[in-house]
C-alpha positions as CSV (number, residue, x, y, z in Angstrom):
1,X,62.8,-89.5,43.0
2,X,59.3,-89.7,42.7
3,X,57.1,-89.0,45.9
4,X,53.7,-90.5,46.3
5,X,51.6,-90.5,49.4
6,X,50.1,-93.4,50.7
7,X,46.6,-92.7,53.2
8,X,45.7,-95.7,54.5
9,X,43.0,-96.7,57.3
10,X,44.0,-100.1,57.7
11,X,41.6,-102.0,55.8
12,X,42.0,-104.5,53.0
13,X,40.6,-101.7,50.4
14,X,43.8,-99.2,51.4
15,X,46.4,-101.9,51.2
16,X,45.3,-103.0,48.1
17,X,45.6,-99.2,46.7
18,X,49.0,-100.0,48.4
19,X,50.3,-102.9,46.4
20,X,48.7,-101.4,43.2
21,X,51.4,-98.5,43.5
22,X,53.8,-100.7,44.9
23,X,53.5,-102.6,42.3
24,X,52.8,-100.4,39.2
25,X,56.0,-98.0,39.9
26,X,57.8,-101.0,40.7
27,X,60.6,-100.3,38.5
28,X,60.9,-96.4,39.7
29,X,62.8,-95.6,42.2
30,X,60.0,-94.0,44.8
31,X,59.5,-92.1,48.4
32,X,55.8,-93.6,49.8
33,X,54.8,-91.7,52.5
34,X,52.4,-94.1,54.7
35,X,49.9,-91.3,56.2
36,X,47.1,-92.4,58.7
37,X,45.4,-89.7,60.2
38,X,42.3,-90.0,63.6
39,X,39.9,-87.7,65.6
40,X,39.3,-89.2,69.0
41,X,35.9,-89.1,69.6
42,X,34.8,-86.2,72.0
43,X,34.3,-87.5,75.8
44,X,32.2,-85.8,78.4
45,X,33.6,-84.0,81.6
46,X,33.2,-86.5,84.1
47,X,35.6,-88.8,82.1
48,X,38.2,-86.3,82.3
49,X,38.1,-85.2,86.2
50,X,37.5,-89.4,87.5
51,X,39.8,-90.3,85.0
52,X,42.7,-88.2,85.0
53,X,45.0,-91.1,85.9
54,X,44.3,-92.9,82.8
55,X,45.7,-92.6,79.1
56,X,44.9,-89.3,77.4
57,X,42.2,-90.9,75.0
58,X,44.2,-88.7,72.2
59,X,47.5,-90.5,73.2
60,X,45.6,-93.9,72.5
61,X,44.3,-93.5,69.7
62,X,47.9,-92.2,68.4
63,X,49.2,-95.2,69.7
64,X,46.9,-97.1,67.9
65,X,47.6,-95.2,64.5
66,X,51.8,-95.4,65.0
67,X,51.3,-99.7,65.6
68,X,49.1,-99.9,62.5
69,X,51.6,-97.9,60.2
70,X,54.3,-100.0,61.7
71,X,52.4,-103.4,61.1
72,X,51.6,-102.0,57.1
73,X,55.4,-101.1,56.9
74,X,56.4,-104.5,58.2
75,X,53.5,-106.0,55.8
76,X,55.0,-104.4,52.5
77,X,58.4,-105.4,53.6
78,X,57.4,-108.9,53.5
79,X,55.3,-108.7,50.5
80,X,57.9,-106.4,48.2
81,X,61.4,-105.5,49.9
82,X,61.5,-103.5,46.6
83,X,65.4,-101.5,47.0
84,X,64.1,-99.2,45.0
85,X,61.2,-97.9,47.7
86,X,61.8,-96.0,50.4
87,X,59.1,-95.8,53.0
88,X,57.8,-92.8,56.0
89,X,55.3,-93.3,58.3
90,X,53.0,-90.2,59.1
91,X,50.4,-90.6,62.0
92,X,48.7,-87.2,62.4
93,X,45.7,-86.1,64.6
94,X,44.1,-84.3,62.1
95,X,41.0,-84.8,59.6
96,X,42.4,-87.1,56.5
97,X,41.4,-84.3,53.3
98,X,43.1,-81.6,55.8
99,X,46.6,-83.4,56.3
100,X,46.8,-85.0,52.7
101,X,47.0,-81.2,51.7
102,X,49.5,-80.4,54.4
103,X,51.8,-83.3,53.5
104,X,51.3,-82.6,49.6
105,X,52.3,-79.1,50.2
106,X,55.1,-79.7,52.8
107,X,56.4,-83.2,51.2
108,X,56.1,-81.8,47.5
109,X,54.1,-84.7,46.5
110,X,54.0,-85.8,43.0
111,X,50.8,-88.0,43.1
112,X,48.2,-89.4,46.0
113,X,47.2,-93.1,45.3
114,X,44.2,-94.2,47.8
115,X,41.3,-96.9,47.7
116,X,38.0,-95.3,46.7
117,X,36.6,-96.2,49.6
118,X,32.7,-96.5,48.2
119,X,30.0,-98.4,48.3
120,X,29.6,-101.2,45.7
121,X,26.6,-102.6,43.8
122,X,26.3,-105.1,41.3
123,X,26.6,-103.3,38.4
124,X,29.0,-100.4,39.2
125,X,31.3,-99.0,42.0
126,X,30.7,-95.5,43.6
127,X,33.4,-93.1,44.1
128,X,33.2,-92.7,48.0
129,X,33.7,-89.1,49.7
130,X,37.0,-88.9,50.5
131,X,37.8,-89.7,47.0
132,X,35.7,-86.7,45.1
133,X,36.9,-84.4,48.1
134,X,40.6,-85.4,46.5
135,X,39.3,-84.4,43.8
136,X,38.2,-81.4,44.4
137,X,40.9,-79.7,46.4
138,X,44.3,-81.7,46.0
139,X,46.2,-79.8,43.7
140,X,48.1,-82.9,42.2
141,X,47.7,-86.0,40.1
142,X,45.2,-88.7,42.5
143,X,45.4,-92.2,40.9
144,X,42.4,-94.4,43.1
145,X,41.9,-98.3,43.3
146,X,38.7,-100.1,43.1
147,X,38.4,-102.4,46.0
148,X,39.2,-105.9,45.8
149,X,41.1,-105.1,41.8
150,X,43.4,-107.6,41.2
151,X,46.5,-105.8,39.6
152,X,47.0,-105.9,35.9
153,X,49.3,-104.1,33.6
154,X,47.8,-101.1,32.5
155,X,48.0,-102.1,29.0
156,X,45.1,-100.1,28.2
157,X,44.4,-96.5,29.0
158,X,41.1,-94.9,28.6
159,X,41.2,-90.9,28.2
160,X,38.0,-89.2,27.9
161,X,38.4,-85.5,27.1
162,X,36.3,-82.6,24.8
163,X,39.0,-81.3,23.6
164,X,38.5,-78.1,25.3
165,X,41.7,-77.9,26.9
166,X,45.2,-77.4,25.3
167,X,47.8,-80.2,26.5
168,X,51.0,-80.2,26.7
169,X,53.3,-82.7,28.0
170,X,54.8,-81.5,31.3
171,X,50.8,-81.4,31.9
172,X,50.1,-84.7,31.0
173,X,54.0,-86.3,32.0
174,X,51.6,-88.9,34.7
175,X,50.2,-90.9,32.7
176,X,52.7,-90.6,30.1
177,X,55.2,-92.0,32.5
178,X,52.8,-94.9,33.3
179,X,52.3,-95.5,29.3
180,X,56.2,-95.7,29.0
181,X,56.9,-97.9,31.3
182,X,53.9,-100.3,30.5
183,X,54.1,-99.6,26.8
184,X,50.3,-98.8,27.2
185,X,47.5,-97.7,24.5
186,X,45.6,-94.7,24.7
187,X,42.3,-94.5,23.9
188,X,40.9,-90.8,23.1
189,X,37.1,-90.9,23.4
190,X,34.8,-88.0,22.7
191,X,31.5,-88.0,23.2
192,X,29.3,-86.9,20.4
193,X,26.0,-85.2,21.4
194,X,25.2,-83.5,18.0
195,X,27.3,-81.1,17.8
196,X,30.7,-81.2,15.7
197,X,34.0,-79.8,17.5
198,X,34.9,-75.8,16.8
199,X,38.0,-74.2,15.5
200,X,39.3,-74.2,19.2
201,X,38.1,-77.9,19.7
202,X,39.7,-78.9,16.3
203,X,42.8,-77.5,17.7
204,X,43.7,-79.2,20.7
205,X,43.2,-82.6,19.4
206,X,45.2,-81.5,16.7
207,X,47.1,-80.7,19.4
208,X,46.7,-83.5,21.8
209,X,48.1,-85.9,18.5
210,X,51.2,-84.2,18.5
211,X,51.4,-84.7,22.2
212,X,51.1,-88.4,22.0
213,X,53.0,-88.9,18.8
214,X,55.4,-91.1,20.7
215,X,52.4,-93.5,21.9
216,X,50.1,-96.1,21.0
217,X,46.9,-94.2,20.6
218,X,43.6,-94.0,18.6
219,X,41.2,-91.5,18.9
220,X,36.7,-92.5,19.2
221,X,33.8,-90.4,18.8
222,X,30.7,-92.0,20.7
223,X,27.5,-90.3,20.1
224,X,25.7,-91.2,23.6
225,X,23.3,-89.9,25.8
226,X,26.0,-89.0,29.2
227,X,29.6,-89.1,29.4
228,X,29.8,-91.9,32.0
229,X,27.6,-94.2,29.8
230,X,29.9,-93.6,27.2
231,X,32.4,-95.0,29.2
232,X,30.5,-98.0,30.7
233,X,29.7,-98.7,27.0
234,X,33.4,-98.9,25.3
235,X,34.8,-100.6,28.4
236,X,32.0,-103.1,28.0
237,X,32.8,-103.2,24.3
238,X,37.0,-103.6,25.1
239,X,39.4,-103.8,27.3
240,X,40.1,-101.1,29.6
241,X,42.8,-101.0,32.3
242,X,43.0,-97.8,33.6
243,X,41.2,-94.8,33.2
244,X,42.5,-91.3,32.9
245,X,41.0,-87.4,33.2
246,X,41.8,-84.3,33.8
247,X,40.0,-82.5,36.0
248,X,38.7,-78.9,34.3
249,X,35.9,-77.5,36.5
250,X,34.8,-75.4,33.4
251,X,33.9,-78.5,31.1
252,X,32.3,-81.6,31.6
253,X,34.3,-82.7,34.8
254,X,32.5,-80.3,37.0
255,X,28.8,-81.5,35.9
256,X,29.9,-84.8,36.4
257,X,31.6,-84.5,39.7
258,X,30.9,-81.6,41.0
259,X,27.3,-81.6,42.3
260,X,24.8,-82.0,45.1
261,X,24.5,-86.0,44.8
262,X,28.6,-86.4,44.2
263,X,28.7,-89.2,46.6
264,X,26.1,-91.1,44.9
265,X,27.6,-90.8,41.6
266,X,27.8,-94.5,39.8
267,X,31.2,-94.0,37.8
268,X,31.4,-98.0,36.9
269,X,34.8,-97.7,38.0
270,X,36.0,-101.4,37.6
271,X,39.5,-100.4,37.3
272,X,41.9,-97.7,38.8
273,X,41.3,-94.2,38.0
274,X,43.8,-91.5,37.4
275,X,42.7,-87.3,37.7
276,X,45.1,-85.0,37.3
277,X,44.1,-80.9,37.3
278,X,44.2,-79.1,34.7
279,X,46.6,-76.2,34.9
280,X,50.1,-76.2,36.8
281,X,50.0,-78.8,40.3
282,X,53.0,-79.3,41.8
């Protein structure tokens, strides 16, 4: 059974990360683990010794957090009542990077899916904080939703890589899954910047074409001036469902996520993302 955590503030930008994985792994029969995590604001001294008949303000706001899980639970119900789903509800006094890696580690979770909670412009959408802190130190597959994305089948997958990692297919077994059950295209693209691939390079997409010899895929080599206007370039140029990385801090995920202005980092992310790290996760 596959395990996937849920973190959800509330909003209409986490439930809509919520139907996307209700509805994507529809057909699979799934644990969600609903996890909302707060930090009460700090309150002075006085509070506390005029006050001491009153609610601990830590017991309110977990109060608060256990009647919005239940009113999300009662929402999917209504909206899926998939028998295949089973739901938990996790309401934690803790900061929300801190108790995603808790629950990964003590849930064995196979995959966090999450809104990307960032700021939008007219042109593109900005992976927010808590998304690239995902990133960064979940140990696991992270699959995140544009706001407001209307679910489509992801017909379409978009894989950048350089080819300087060797795949195999345990490694690569999420998106794989998600390209079986959606009988999806992959689309290999490599960005060119004057330089052809080495032995090694050769290799793994050698490699990689074994790896995928079971699925729809083509591989592209785009000579372009950055990686991420080599993707707002083929997606404007055809369509693109879902995109897919892997996350290896020694190539060109770490320069492009990985730095001082992270947060400010316009991905044009129109449609849900999936990072996986490179190496074993659990």
């Amino acid at each position: 059974m596959k395990k996937i955590l849920l973190p959800t503030d509330f909003s209409e930008n986490a439930y809509n990360a919520i139907k996307y994985a209700l509805t994507i792994y529809k057909n699979e029969e799934c644990r969600f683990y609903l996890l909302n995590t707060y930090t009460p604001v700090l309150y002075d001294t006085e509070y506390i010794l005029y006050n001491s008949t009153q609610p601990n303000l830590a017991e309110v706001y977990q109060k608060n957090s256990q009647n919005g899980l239940k009113k999300v639970a009662q929402k999917i119900k209504r909206d899926f009542n998939n028998p295949n789903h089973h739901f938990e509800q996790i309401s934690a006094f803790n900061l929300l990077i801190d108790e995603m890696k808790e629950q990964v580690k003590s849930k064995e979770i196979d995959l966090v899916v999450m809104g990307t909670q960032g700021a939008t412009g007219a042109e593109e959408i900005l992976i927010g904080t808590n998304t690239v802190q995902a990133i960064n130190k979940l140990r696991i597959p992270l699959l995140t939703i544009p706001s407001g994305y209307e679910y489509e089948s992801p017909a379409n997958i978009l894989f950048p890589t350089d080819f300087q990692l060797h795949f195999s297919s345990p490694q690569l077994e999420p998106i794989l899954n998600v390209a079986k059950n959606h009988t999806s295209k992959l689309d290999i693209l490599h960005v060119f910047f004057g330089k052809d691939l080495d032995e090694t390079q050769e290799k793994n997409k050698k490699n990689l074409n074994e790896v995928l010899d079971d699925f729809p895929h083509q591989f592209h080599s785009i000579e372009d001036k950055s990686i991420t206007s080599a993707i707002k370039n083929f997606q404007e140029k055809n369509k693109v469902d879902m995109l897919f990385m892997v996350n290896n801090k020694h190539s060109f995920f770490e320069n492009l996520l990985f730095r001082p202005v992270v947060n400010k980092i316009g991905f044009h992310i129109k449609v849900p993302f999936m990072v996986i790290p490179s190496g074993k996760f659990s």
